[in-house]
C-alpha positions as CSV (number, residue, x, y, z in Angstrom):
1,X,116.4,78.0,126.0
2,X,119.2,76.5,124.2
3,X,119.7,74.7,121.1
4,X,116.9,74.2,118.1
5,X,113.6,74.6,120.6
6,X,113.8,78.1,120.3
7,X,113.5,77.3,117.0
8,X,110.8,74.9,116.7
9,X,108.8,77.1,118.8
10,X,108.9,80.1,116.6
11,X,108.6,78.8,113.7
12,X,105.4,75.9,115.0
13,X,103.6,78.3,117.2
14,X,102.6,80.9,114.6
15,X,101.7,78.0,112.4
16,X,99.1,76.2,115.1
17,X,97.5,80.0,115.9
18,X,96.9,80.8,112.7
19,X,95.1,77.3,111.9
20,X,93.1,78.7,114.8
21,X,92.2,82.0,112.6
22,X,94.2,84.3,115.6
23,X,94.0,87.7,114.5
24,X,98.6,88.4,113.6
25,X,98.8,90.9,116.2
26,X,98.0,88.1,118.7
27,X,100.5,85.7,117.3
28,X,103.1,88.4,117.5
29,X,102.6,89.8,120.5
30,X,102.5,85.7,122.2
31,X,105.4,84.8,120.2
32,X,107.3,87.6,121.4
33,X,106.2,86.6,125.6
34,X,107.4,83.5,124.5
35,X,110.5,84.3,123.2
36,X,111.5,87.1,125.6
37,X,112.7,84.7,128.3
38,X,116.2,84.0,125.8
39,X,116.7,87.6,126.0
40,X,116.0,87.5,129.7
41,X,118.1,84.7,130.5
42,X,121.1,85.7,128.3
43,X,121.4,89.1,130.4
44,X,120.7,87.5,134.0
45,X,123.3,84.5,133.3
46,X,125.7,86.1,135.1
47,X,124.2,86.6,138.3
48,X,122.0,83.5,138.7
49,X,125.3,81.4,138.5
50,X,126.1,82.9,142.1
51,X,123.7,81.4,144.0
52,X,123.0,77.5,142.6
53,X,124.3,75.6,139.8
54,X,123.5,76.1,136.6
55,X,122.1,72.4,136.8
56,X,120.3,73.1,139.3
57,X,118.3,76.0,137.4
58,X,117.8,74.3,134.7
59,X,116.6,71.3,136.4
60,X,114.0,73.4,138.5
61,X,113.1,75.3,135.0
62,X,113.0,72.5,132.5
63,X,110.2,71.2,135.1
64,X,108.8,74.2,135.4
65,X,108.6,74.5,131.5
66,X,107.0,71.0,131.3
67,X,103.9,71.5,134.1
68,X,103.3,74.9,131.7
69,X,103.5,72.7,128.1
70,X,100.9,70.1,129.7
71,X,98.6,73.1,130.4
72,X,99.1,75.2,127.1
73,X,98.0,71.7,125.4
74,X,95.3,70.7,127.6
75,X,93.7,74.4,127.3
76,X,94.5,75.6,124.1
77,X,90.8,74.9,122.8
78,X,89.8,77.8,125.3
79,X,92.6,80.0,124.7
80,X,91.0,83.0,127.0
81,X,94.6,84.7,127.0
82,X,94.4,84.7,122.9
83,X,90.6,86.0,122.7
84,X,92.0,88.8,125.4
85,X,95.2,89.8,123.1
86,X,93.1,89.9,120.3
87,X,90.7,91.9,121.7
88,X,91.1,95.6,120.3
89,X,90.3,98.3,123.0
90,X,87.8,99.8,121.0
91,X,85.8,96.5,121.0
92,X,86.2,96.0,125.0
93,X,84.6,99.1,125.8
């Protein structure tokens, strides 16, 4: 991720979880996952220019990244991975 959507995605997906009353470690720990993939990308640059394009990757990914948006929206009312983050171990057992 390049560019200000890093940065509309930090800053917005806090905001629509805590409308949602998400208990902070949640949001943390999500917005973290969702950011680590900068970090991941940054350090494997390098080595996933030797095979394809760098169009081509981000081609395959920005599609990739779209199918996953139109299924975060369409099932963020159930939000299963949120309730199982937010879950303490002490209330699972």
């Amino acid at each position: 991720m390049s560019g200000t959507a890093p940065a509309r995605l930090v800053l917005s997906l806090p905001q629509a979880l805590t409308a949602r009353h998400v208990f902070e470690t949640a949001i943390a720990s999500t917005t973290a996952i969702v950011v680590s993939p900068t970090i991941y990308s940054f350090l494997l640059g390098p080595i996933l220019d030797v095979r394809f394009s760098r169009r081509a990757y981000a081609t395959a990914l920005t599609i990739v990244s779209a199918a996953m948006l139109g299924v975060s929206v369409l099932s963020i009312e159930s939000a299963f991975l949120l309730k199982v983050a937010a879950t303490s171990p002490d209330e699972a057992t």
